[in-house]
N, C-alpha and C positions, 0 to 999 in steps of 0.2 A: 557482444553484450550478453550478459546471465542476468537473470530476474531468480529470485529467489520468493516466493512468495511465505513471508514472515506468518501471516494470520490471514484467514480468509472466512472468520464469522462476524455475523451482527452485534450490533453491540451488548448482547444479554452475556457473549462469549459460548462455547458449546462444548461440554454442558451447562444446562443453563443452573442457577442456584434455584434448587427444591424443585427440579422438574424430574420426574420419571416416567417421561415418553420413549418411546423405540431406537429413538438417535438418540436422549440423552444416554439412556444405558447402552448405546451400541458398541461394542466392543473394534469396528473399521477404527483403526486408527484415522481415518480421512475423514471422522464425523466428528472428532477432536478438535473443534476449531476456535484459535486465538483470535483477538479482536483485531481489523485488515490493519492489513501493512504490506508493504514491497520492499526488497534490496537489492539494488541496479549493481552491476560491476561492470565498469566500462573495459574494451579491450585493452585500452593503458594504464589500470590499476585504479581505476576513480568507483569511489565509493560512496553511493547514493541512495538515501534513505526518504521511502515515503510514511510520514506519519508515524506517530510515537504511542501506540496504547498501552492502557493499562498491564501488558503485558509483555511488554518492550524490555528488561532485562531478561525475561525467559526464552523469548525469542531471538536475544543478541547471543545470548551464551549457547544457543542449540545450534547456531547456525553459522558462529565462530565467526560474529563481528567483531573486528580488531582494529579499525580506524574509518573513520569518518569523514569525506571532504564537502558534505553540503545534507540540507537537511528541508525535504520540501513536505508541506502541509497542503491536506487536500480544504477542510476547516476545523475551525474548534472544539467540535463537540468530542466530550470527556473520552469518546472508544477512541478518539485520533490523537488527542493531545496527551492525557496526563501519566503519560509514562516519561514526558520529557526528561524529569529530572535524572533519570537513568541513565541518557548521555554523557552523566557526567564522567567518568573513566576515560571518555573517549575524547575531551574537551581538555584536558590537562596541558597540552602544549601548543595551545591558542583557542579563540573562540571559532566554534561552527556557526557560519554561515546558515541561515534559518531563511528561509522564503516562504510567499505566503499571497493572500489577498489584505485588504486594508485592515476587514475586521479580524481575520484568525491574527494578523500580527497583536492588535489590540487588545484580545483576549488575551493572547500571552503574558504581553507587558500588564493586565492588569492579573489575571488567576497566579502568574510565576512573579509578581512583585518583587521578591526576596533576591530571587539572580540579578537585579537591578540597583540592588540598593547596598551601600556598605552594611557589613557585616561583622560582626566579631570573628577574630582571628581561628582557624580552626571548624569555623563554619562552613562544611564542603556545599556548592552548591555547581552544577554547570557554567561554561565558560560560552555566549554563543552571542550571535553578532545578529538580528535580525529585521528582514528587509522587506518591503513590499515592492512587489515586483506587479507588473504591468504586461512585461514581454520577455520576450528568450532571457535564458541566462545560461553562461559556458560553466562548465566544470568537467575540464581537462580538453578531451577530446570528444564530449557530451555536450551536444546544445539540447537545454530543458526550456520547452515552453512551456504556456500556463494555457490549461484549456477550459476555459470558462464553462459552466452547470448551474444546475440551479436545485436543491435540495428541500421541496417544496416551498417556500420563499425565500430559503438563505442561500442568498451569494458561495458556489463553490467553484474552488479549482482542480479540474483532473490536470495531469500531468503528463508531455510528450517528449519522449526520450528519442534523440538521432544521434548514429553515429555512423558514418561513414556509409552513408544508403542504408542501414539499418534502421526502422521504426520500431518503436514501442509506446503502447500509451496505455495509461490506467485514469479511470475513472470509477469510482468508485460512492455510492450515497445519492446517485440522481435522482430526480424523477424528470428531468427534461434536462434536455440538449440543443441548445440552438443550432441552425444552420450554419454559422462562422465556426461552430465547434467542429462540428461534422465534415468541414473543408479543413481543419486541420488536421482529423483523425483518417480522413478516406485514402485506402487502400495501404494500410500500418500493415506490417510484417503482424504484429500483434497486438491487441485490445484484452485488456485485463478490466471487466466490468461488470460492476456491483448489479447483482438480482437479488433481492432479496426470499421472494417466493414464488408461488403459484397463484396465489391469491392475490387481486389488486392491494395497495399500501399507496399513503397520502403522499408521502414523500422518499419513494425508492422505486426502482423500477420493478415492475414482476418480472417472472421469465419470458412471458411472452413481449411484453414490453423492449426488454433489453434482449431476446433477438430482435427484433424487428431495428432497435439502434444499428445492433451487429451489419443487418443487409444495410442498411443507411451507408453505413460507412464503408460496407464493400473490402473488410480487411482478410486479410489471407488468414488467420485462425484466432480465434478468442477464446476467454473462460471465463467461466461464472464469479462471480467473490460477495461477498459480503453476506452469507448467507443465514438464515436464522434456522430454526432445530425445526422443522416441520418436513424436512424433506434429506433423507439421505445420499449421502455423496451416490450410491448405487442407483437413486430414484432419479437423482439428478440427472446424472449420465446420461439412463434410460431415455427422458425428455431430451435432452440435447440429442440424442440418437437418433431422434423423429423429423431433427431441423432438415435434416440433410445439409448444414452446415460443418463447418470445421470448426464447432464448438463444444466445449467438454468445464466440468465443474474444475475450482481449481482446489486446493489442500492447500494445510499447513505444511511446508518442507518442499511442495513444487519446487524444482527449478525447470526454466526455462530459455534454451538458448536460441537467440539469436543473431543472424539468419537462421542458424540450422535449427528447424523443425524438432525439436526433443524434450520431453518433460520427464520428471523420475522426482522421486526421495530425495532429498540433497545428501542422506545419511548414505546413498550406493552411488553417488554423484561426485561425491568429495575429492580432490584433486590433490589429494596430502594435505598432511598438517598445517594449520597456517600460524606460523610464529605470531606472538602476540607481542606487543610490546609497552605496554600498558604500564605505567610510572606508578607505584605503591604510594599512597597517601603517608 
């Protein structure tokens, strides 16, 4: 399994519009951060999408997404969903399966109306099939469950990826984590999870907070994600250095394999070209 980590800021994006703090002007590439997202690649070629932001074609064409088989939402709000319609290249030769909780499905069918409703001819819009899901769901040789959160009172789902003994799980946007979640997430190969900062916030974890999930869950290495511009990838680091954990900030262009222990650029990562095969309008 490869985890490609798509975006790894807060929803302002980083930099932020009219800010000129030290991380916005920071020149780190690693303090460039698009709004979160993850892309799973199963060892039998399944291709697995968390969340769709505002910056979801920039992020498909840097990271040479070329096909799509399932399409999971953590919830609705605008940094996770409204890059949907972007999928559509990837939708051309059936609809994407879309999974979700009750309300992010709701939101959809009501904010994306338009993919629902007939339409005049020549009107491109996504092709996608979506579902609320409760428990596991297979895609390929990937069993995904739903790991229930709670994002100051809204209802959210992280997301737990197995494949063959392999774990991975992302949660991203918490500010608490039930104990039933915590029995799904304990002892994952990997936890990909939302800190937003140093500072407490109403509804996201701080750093300190989200270590203390980290020892909860007792996972062999995590990273930080969802981060907002008050703390440098460098600053970051530094603080995770202190845990004496096997935690580390994550960037835009991570990838991460598992089992095997390794993170990099995905631009020095790259495995060759990947044929595209994406049908012209």
């Amino acid at each position: 399994m490869r985890i490609t980590v798509l975006g790894s800021g807060t929803s302002h994006g980083i930099p932020v519009v009219g800010c000129g703090c030290a991380v916005c002007r920071s020149e780190d590439p690693r303090d460039k951060r698009y709004r979160a997202s993850v892309f799973i690649e199963g060892a039998a070629g399944e291709n697995i999408l968390i969340d769709t932001g505002p910056e979801f074609r920039l992020q498909a064409v840097r990271a040479r997404i070329c096909r799509l088989d399932a399409l999971f939402y953590t919830h609705a709000h605008a940094d996770h969903l409204h890059g949907l319609d972007d999928v559509r290249p990837l939708t051309q030769d059936g609809p994407l399966p879309v999974y979700g909780n009750p309300a992010t499905i709701e939101d959809i069918r009501e904010r994306f109306r338009y993919i629902f409703e007939e339409t005049q001819p020549g009107g491109g819009k996504p092709k996608i099939a979506p579902s609320v899901v409760y428990g596991p769901v297979v895609v390929g040789g990937l069993t995904v469950t739903p790991v229930p959160a709670q994002h100051g009172t809204l209802d959210i789902y992280g997301w737990k990826m197995a494949e063959s003994g392999a774990v991975f799980v992302y949660v991203t946007d918490a500010s608490f984590i039930p104990d039933a979640s915590f029995d799904l997430m304990r002892g994952a190969d990997c936890l990909l999870l939302g800190a937003l900062r140093a500072r407490p916030h109403s509804t996201h974890f701080s750093f300190d907070q989200a270590i203390e999930a980290v020892k909860k869950a007792a996972v062999k290495e995590a990273y930080l994600t969802h981060l907002c511009h008050e703390h440098s990838h460098e600053e970051i680091a530094a603080y995770c250095g202190r845990t004496g954990l096997q935690v580390l900030p994550a960037f835009d262009g991570m990838r991460i394999g598992i089992p095997a222990s390794t993170h990099s650029f995905f631009e020095n990562a790259q495995s060759g070209e990947r044929r595209c095969s994406v049908r012209r309008e």
